[in-house]
C-alpha positions in Angstrom: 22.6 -33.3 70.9 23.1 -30.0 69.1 23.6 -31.1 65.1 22.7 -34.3 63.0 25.1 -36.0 62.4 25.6 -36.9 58.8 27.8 -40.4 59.4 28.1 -42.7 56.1 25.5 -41.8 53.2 23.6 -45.2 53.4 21.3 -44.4 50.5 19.3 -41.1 49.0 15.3 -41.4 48.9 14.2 -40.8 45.2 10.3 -40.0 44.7 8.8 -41.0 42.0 5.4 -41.8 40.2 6.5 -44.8 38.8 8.7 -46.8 40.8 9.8 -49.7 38.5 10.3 -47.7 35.0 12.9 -45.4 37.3 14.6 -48.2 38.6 14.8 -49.4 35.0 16.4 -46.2 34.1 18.7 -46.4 37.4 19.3 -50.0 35.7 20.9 -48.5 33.0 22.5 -45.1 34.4 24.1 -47.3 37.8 24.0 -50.6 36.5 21.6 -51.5 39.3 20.2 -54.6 37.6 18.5 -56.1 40.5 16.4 -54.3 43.1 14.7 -55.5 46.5 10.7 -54.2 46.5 8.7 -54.0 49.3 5.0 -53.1 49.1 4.8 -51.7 52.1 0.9 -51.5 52.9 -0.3 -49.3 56.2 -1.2 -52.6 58.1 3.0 -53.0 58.1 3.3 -50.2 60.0 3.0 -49.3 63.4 3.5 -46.2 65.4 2.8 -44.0 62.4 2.8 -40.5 62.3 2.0 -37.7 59.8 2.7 -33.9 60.3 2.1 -34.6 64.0 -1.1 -36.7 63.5 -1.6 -40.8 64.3 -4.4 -43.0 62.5 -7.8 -42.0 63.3 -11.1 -43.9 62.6 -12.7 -43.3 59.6 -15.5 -40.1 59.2 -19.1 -41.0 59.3 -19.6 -39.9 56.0 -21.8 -42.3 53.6 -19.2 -43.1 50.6 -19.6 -45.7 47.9 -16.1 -48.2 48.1 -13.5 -48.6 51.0 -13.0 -45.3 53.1 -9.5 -44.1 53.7 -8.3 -44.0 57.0 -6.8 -40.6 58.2 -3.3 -39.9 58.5 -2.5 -43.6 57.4 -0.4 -44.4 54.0 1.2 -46.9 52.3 4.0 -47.0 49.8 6.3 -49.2 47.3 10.4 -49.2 48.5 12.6 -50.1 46.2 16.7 -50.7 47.2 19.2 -51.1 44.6 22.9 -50.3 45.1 25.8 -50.3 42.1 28.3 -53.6 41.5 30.8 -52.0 43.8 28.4 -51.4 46.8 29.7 -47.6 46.6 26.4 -46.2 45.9 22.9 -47.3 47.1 19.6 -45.6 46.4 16.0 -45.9 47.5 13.4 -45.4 45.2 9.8 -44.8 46.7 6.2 -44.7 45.0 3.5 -43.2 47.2 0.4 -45.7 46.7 -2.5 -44.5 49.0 -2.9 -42.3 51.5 -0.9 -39.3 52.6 2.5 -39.1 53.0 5.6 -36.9 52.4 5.9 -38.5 49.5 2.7 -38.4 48.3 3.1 -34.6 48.8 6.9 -34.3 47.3 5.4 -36.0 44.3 1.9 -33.8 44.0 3.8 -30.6 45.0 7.6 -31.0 43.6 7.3 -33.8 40.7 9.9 -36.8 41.3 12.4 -35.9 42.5 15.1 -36.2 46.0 13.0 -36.4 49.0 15.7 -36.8 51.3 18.4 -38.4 52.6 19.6 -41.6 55.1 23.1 -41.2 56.8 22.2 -41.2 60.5 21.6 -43.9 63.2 20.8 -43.3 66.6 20.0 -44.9 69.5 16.6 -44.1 71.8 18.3 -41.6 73.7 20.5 -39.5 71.3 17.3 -39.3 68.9 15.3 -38.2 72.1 17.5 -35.5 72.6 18.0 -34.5 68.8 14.0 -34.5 68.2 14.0 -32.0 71.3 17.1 -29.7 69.7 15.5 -29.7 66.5 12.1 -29.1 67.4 13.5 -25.8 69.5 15.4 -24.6 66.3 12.2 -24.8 64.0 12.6 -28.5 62.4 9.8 -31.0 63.1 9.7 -34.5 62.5 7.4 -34.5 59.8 6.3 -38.3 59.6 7.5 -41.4 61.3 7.0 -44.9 61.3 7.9 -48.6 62.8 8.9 -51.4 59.9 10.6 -53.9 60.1 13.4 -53.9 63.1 13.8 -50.1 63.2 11.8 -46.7 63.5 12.0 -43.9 60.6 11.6 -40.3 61.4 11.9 -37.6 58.5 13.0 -34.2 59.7 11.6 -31.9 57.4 14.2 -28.9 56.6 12.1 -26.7 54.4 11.7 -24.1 57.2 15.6 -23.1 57.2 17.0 -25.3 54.6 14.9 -26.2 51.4 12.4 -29.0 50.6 14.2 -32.2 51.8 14.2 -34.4 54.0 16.9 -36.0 56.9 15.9 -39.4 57.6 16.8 -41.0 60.7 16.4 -44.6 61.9 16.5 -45.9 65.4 16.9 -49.7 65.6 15.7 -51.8 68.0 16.5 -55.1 66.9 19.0 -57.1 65.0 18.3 -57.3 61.0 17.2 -54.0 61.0 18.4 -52.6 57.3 17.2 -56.0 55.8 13.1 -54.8 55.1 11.4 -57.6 54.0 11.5 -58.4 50.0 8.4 -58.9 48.9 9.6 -59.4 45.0 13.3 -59.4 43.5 13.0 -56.8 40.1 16.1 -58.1 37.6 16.6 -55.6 35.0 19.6 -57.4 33.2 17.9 -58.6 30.0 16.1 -55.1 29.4 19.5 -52.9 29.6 19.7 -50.4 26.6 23.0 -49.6 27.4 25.7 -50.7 24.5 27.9 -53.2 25.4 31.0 -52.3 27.2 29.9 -49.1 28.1 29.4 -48.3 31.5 28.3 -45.3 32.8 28.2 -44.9 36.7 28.5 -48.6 37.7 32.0 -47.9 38.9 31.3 -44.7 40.7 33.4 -43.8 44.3 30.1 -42.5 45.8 28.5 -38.8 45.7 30.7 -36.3 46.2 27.7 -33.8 47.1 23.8 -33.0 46.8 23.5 -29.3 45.2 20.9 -27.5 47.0 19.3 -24.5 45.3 18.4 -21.8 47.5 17.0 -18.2 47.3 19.1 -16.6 49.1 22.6 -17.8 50.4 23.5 -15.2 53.1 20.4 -16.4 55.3 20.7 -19.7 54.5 24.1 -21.1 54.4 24.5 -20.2 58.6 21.0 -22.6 59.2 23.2 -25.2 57.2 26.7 -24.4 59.3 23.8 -25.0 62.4 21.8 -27.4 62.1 25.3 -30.0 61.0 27.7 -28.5 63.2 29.9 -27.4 60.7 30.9 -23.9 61.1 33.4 -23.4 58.1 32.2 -23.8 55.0 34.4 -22.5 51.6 32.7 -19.9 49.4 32.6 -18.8 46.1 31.6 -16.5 43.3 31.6 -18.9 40.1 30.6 -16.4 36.8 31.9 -16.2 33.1 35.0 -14.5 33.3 38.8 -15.5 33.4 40.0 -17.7 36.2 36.6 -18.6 37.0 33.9 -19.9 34.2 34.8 -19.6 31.2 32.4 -21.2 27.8 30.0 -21.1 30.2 26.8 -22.7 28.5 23.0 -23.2 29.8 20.8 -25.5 27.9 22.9 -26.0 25.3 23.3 -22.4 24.4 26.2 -20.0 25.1 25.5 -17.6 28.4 27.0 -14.9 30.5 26.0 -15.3 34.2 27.1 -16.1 37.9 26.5 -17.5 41.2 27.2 -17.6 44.8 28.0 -21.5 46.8 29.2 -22.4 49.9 30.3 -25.7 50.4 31.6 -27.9 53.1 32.0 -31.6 54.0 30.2 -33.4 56.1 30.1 -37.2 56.1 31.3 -40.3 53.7 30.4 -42.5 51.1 30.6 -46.4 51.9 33.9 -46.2 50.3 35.0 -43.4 52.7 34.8 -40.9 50.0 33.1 -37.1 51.4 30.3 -35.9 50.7 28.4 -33.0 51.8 26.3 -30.1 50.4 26.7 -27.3 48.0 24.6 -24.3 48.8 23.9 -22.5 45.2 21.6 -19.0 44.8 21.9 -17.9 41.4 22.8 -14.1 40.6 23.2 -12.6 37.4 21.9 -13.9 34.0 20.4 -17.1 33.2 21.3 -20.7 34.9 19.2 -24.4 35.4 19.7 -23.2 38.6 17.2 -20.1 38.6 15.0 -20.5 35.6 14.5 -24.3 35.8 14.6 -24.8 39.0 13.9 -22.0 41.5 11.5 -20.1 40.2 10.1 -23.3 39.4 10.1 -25.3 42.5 11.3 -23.0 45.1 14.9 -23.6 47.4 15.7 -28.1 47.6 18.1 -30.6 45.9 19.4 -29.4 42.2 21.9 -32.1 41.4 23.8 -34.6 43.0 27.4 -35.4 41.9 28.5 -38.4 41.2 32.2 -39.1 40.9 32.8 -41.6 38.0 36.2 -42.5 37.2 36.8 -41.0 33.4 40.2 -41.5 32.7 40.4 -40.8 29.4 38.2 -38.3 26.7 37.3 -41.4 24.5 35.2 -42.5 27.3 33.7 -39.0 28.5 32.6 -38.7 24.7 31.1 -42.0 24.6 29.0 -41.3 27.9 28.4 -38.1 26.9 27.0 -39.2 23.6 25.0 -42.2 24.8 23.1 -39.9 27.7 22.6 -37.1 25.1 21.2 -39.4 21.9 19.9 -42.4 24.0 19.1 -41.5 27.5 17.3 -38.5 26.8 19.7 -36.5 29.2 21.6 -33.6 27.0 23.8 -31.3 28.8 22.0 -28.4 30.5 24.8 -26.5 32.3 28.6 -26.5 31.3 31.6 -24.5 31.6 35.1 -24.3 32.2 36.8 -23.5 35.5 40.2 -22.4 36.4 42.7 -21.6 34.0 40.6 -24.3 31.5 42.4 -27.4 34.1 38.8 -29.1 34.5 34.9 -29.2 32.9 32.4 -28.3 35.0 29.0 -30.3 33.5 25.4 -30.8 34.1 23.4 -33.9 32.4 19.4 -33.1 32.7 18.7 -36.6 34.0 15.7 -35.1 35.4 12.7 -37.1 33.6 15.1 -40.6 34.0 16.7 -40.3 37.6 14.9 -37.5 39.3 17.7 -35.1 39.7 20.4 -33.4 37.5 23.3 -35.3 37.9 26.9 -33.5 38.1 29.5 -35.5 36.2 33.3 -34.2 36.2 35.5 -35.0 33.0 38.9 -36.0 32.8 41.5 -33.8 33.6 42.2 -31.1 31.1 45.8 -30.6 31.9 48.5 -33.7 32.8 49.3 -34.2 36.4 46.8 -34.7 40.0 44.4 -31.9 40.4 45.0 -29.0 42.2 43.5 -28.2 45.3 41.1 -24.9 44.7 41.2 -21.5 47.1 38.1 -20.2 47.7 37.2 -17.1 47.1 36.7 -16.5 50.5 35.7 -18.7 53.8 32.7 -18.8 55.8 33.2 -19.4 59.7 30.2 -18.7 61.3 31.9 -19.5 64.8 33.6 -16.0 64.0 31.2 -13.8 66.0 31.2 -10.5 66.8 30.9 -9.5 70.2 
């Protein structure tokens, strides 16, 4: 097997330092009222792995209360999904020992550690482990729960700091981990009546990934999913491409380079895939709060919420801004001013800036968009 195959977007993996205020906030942003919790202690797991390292016994050293043991951790999963099923999310609290999410959380803040949209069987994950081992990506922690085995690829070599998870199962019941405790959020929802924010959502239409430099990148991307053609373009404040361009709530001049492609679906067989940013000239959330910050991983995610009307975009856009704590942080126009290009700093609530596109400027379906150019990385010169 040469490429992981991204099939249907079962759920993303959000870190977080405090699992059951986020999915409080996810309560209110998704309307995920109820979430299933497992406390998922190091004694549930079996075959364990860490950066290449199994449980060890304990050192000899003389140390007042219980001694850790190496290379074993533990963790609280949380699994919530919207009313329509289209969207499902895991939210995951390191507890003790180390992890990769104990170090996304020390090294990165909460944020998205990865995400789930691959099952194998024994064989095809044998021979994707081996491909991706040769090309530079190691499995960077695994473990046995429940019915299945979970390997994390970890694609900060080539990609950015994320994670693909993959799960092998071996018996039936597999996606049904054991609920420890039911969490119901439905009599703590801030939201005002009637107002729903992301309840009804289609699915994510794709995971921005901020990068330091696109040209190197964007081919490891085309690689590694086994998707050669991606479309590219040069987004920056000028007519026919940005225009009222803002950043953190201020007016800006500035520009970008992405490369986008599809590569799997939602539950409700909407695409999703990636869209590779690196900032360029003048200021963006993209380079100053985020790159220089954190370094290349997952910026936004965009969610595609019906808004069929401005009454309603005004109302969310309001409630998010005054109640959520989530004002817009990136804006602008694109395209002959026929759609609204906007950012929400959801950041300190869901983890992630979240992409949400308004209704349609102009009467009529939407346009498909040329690129400024294509990508097509099978193209090679002799």
């Amino acid at each position: 097997m040469n490429a992981i195959p991204l099939q249907t977007l079962r759920y993303l993996t959000i870190v977080t330092g405090d699992v059951k205020a986020t999915a409080r906030n996810y309560a209110d942003f998704y309307g995920i009222e109820r979430w299933n919790v497992t406390h998922v202690t190091p004694d549930r797991l079996s075959h364990v792995t860490i950066r290449g390292r199994v449980p060890a016994a304990p050192p000899p050293f003389d140390l007042d209360g219980p001694v850790p043991i190496p290379n074993a951790y533990g963790f609280v999963s949380a699994l919530g999904s919207t009313p329509g099923g289209n969207l499902t999310f895991q939210l995951v609290q390191p507890v003790s020992g180390l992890s990769t999410f104990e170090e996304f959380l020390v090294t990165r803040g909460a944020g998205v550690h990865g995400l789930f949209a691959t099952v194998l069987g024994a064989a095809e994950f044998a021979a994707l482990r081996a491909w991706l081992a040769g090309e530079g990506i190691p499995v960077a922690q695994s473990y046995r729960l429940g019915g299945a085995d979970y390997a994390y690829f970890d694609m900060r070599p080539l990609l950015g700091s994320f994670f693909v998870q993959v799960v092998v199962p071996h018996s039936d019941g597999w996606e049904r981990l054991p609920a420890d405790e039911v969490w119901d959020f439905s009599g703590s929802v801030t939201r005002p009546p009637g107002l729903t924010i992301a309840a009804d959502a289609a699915g994510i239409s794709h995971l921005g990934v901020v990068v330091d430099n696109l040209t190197e990148r964007l081919p490891h991307f085309a690689r590694l999913f086994g998707r050669p053609v991606w479309r590219g373009m040069h987004w920056r404040t000028a007519p026919g491409s940005l225009e009222d361009t803002t950043n953190n709530g201020r007016p800006v001049t500035h520009g970008y380079f992405t490369g986008r492609a599809d590569l799997g679906v939602n539950p409700s067989g909407l695409p999703f895939g990636f869209e590779v940013i690196q900032p360029a000239a003048g200021p963006s959330h993209y380079k100053e709060d985020y790159l220089q910050v954190l370094g290349p991983g997952i910026h936004h995610v965009d969610v595609r919420i019906p808004m069929a009307d401005w009454a309603r975009w005004e109302s969310v856009n309001g409630w998010l801004a005054d109640s959520f704590g989530a004002p817009t942080c990136m804006s602008g126009w694109l395209r002959n001013h026929s759609s609204l290009f906007h950012y929400q700093d959801t950041r300190e609530r869901l983890g992630y800036v979240t992409e949400i596109s308004a209704p349609r400027a102009t009467p009529g379906p939407r346009r498909a968009w040329q690129p400024d150019y294509w990508y097509d990385f099978s193209a090679q010169a002799p």
